[in-house]
C-alpha positions as CSV (number, residue, x, y, z in Angstrom):
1,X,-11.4,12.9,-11.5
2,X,-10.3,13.7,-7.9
3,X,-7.7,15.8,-6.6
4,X,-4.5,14.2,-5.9
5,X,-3.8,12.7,-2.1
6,X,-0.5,12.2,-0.2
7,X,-0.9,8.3,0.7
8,X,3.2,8.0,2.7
9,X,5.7,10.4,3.4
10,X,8.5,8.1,4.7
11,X,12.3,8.7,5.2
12,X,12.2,5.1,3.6
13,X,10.6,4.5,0.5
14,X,7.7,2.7,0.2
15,X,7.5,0.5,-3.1
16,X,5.5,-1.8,-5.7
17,X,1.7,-0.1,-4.6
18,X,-1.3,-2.4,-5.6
19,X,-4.5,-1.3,-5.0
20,X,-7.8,-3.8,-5.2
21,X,-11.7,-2.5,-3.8
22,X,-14.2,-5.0,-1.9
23,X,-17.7,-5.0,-3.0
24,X,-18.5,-2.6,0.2
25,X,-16.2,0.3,-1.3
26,X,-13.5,-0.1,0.7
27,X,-10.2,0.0,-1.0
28,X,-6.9,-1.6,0.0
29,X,-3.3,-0.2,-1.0
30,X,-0.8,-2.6,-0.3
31,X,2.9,-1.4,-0.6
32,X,6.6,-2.9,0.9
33,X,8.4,-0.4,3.3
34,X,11.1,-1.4,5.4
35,X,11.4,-5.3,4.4
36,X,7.3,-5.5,5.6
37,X,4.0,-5.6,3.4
38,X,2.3,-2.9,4.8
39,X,-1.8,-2.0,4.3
40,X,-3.7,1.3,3.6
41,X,-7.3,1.2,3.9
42,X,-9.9,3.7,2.7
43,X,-13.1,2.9,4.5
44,X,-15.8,5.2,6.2
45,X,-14.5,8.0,4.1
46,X,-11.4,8.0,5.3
47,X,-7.7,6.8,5.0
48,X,-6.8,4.6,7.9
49,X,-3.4,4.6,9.9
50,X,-0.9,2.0,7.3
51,X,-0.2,-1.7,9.4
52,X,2.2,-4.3,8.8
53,X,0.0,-7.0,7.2
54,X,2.5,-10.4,8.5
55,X,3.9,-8.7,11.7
56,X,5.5,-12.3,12.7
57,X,7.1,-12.9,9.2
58,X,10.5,-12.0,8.9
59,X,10.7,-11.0,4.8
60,X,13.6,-11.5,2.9
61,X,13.3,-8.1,0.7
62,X,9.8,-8.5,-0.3
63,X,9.3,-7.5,-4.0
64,X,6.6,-7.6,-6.9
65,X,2.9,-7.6,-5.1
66,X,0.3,-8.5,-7.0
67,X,-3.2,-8.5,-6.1
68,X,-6.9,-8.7,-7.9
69,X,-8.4,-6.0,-8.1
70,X,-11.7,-6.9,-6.8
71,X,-12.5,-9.2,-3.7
72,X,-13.6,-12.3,-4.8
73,X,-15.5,-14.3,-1.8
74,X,-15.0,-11.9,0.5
75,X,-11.3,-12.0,0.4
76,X,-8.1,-9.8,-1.6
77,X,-5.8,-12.6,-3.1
78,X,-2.2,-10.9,-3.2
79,X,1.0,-12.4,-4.1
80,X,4.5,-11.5,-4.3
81,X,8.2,-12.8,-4.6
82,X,10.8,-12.8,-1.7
83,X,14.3,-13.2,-1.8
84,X,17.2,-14.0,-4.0
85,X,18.4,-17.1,-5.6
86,X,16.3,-19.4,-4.5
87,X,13.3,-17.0,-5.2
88,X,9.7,-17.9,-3.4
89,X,6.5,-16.9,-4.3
90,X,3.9,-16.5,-1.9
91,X,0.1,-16.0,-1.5
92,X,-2.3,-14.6,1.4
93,X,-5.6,-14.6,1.1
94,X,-6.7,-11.2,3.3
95,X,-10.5,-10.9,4.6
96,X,-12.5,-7.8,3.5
97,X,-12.7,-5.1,6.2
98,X,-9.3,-6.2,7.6
């Protein structure tokens, strides 16, 4: 087991962490904050600075991310619900090593 690690520390709360790994070790925490997916990557031994995944997509409260947890084909399937009433549910296919 290993020791605990601060991921965010945000005045606004990031929600609804998945987590998936590619098959080079890497591992990908993707969380909402702020009406935008965001993206964590552990790679080289170390955490990486969080980016907006879809900076040119304006979200409509983003909610429920889903993800595989293992990168098939060289890509992280994730998938999540926007909006209210109508709901939409989307799907990105993100590249290891993003």
């Amino acid at each position: 087991m290993s020791a605990e690690t601060l991921l965010v520390a945000a005045a606004s709360s990031p929600s609804y962490p998945v987590i998936a790994a590619d098959r080079y070790g890497s591992l990908y925490v993707f969380f909402v904050q702020n009406g935008q997916i965001m993206l964590l990557m552990w790679t080289s031994g170390a955490w990486r600075t969080p980016i907006t995944l879809f900076p040119g997509h304006a979200y409509n409260t983003p909610v429920y991310l889903s993800c595989n947890q293992y990168a098939q084909n060289g890509r992280i399937c994730l998938v999540w619900v926007e909006g209210t009433s109508p709901y939409q549910l989307w799907f990105a296919a993100i590249p290891e090593g993003y």
